[in-house]
Phi, psi and omega in degrees: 000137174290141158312095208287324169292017167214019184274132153254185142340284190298331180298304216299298150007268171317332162279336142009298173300314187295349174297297189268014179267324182287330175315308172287290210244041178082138195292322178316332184265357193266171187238112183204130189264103201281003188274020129297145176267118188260107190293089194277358172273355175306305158339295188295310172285321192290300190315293197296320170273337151311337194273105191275147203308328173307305196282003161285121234250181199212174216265311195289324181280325200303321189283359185281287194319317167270335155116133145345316179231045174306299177318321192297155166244156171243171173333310199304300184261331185294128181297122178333148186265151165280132175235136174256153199234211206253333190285359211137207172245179175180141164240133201288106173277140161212155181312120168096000174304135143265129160214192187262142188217124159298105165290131205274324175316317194242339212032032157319195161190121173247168171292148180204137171271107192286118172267356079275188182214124157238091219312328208299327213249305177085081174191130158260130165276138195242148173249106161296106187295334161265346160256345189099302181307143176233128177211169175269143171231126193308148191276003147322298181261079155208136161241000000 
């Protein structure tokens, strides 16, 4: 391994290449000596000193960028209101309602639009609003 107090540019470089040479043409193909003991903090240092101070993100570019009033809701997203009853919690769904719908696959909860209501089963058909795709969902996994 090389002596990092005597690494220049041009070493680093050279170890560099059998790198970007496996990136570009597949690891099968690289020519890299794996009978070094591999050290991540060398990684950890080489990352950090490429990383110029602008890309580092900060409290500040971060609230720019994202904005102030991330939290806030507006009509538009806010989830239909809720009445609470004795069982528990439950909401009267109605047909053209937006709400959060647990997707069966991931169980994730995406935005959705109710495309029926079936009070008798207590399940809504849904338009999941960024794909598109329609399934029924229980009114349990709906906010």
């Amino acid at each position: 391994m090389l002596d990092p107090k005597n690494f220049s540019e041009d070493d680093e470089q050279e170890e560099l290449e059998p790198i970007e040479d496996a990136v570009k043409d597949g690891i099968e193909n690289a020519d890299i000596d794996y009978d070094e003991e591999f050290d991540d903090a060398e990684v950890i240092k080489s990352f950090e000193k490429f990383l110029s101070p602008e890309e580092k993100p900060n409290s500040a570019s971060l609230e720019e960028a994202v904005g102030s009033s991330e939290n806030e809701l507006t009509a538009v997203n806010r989830p239909p209101e809720r009445t609470q009853v004795a069982a528990g919690f439950h909401t009267e769904w109605n047909v053209g309602d937006h709400c959060l719908a647990k997707y069966s696959e991931d169980g994730h909860l995406y935005e959705a639009e109710i495309l029926s209501v079936d009070h008798q089963r207590r399940r809504c058909l849904v338009r999941y609003t960024q794909y598109g795709n329609e399934e029924e969902v229980a009114f349990k996994n709906m906010k």
